[in-house]
N, C-alpha and C positions, 0 to 999 in steps of 0.2 A: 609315408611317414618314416625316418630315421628309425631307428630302434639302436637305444644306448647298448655299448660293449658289456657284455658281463664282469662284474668287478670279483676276477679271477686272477691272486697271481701267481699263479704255475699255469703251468698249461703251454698248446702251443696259442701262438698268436693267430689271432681269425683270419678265416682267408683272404678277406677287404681290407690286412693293410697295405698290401701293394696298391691299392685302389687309393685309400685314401691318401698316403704317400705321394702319388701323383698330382692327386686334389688339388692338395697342402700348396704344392708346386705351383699349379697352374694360377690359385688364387693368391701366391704373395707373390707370380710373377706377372698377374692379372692389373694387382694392386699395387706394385712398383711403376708400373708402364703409365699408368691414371698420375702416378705422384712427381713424375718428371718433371710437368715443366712449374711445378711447385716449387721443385729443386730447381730450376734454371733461376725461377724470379730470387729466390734464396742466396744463388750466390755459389749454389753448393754442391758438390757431386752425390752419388747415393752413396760412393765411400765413406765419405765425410759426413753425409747423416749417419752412418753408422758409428762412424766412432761418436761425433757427437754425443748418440744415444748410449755407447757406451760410456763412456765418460761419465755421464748423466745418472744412469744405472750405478754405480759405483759411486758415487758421490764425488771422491777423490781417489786418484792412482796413480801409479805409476807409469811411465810410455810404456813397459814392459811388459807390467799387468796388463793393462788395457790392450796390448798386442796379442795377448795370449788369449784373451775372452774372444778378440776378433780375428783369430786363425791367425794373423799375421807375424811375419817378422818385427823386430819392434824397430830398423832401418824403412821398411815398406810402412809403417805407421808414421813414422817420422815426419818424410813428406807430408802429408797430411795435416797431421798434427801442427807443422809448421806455416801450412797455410791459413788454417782455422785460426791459430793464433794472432798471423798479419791481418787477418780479418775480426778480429775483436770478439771471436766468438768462444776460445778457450785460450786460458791460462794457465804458465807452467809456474809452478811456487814451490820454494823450499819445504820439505814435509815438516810441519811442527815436533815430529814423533821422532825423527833420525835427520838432521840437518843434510846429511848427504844425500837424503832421496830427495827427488825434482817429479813432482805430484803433477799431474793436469786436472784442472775443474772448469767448469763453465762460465762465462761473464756474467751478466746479465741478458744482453743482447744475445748470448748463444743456448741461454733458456728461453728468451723470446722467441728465438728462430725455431729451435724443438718444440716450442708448444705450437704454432702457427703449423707446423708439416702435420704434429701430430693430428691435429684438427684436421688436416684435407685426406688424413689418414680415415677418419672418425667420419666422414661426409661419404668418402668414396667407398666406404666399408657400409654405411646407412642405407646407400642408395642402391646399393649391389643387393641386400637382404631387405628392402624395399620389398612388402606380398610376400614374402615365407612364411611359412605358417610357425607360429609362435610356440607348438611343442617340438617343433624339428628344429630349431634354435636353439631350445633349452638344451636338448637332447646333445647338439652339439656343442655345446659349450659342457653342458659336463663332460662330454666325451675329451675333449682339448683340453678342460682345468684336469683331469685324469693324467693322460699322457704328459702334459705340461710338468705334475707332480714328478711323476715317475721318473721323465729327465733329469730334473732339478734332483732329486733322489740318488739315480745314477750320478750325478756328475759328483757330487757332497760324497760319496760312498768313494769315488776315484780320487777325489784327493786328501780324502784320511787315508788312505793306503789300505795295505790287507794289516 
């Protein structure tokens, strides 16, 4: 059985998070490798679901914004962004708020296309934790909505500044 992290925050970190870290790893690149040829039928690279998902996340942004959330240069999103576009799955529109900004948002058909992955996402994730025993589940999913907070946390604390 799991056994959830102590909800401690000073302290050093336990010694299973190198362990887990790896985990992390092996299962979103366990879970990418199952999603590929989803992305083939799609049309679509994994880059490109990503910004997708970015995009999505954000409602509406900037190529800029949206570069920043996905590590990227906002030239190396461009591409992209450019393709998804001639493919009718994102749209670039004057921001309502500052005429000079140029927003990306999603079509319709580029929210079809996210919800349909995210599904093979939700089947390949079901079938994987298919027989787990249901308090090691729980346990990990507090332990992930934890960590999850904590990033989210971090990242909000980094861009109020000190």
């Amino acid at each position: 059985m799991i056994s959830a992290v102590p909800k401690t925050e000073a302290g050093p970190a336990p010694a299973a998070v190198p362990q887990l870290v790896d985990l992390v790893h092996e299962v979103l690149q366990g879970s990418l490798r199952q999603l590929h040829p989803t992305l083939t039928k799609e049309g679509i690279t994994m880059g490109q679901f990503w910004a997708i998902r970015t995009v999505s996340s954000l409602r509406t942004a900037s190529l800029s914004t949206a570069a920043r959330y996905l590590g990227l240069s906002s030239p190396a999103l461009c591409a992209s962004v450019d393709q998804l576009e001639k493919a009718g799955l994102v749209r670039r529109h004057r921001s309502e708020r500052d005429r000079r900004v140029v927003e990306l948002s999603l079509t319709p058909r580029g929210r079809q296309v996210q919800t349909r992955i995210w599904r093979e996402i939700a089947r390949v994730m079901t079938e994987a934790g298919r027989g787990l025993d249901a308090e090691d589940v729980a346990a990990a999913v507090r332990v992930f909505r934890e960590v999850a907070r904590r990033l989210e946390s971090d990242i909000a604390t980094r861009r109020e500044g000190p």
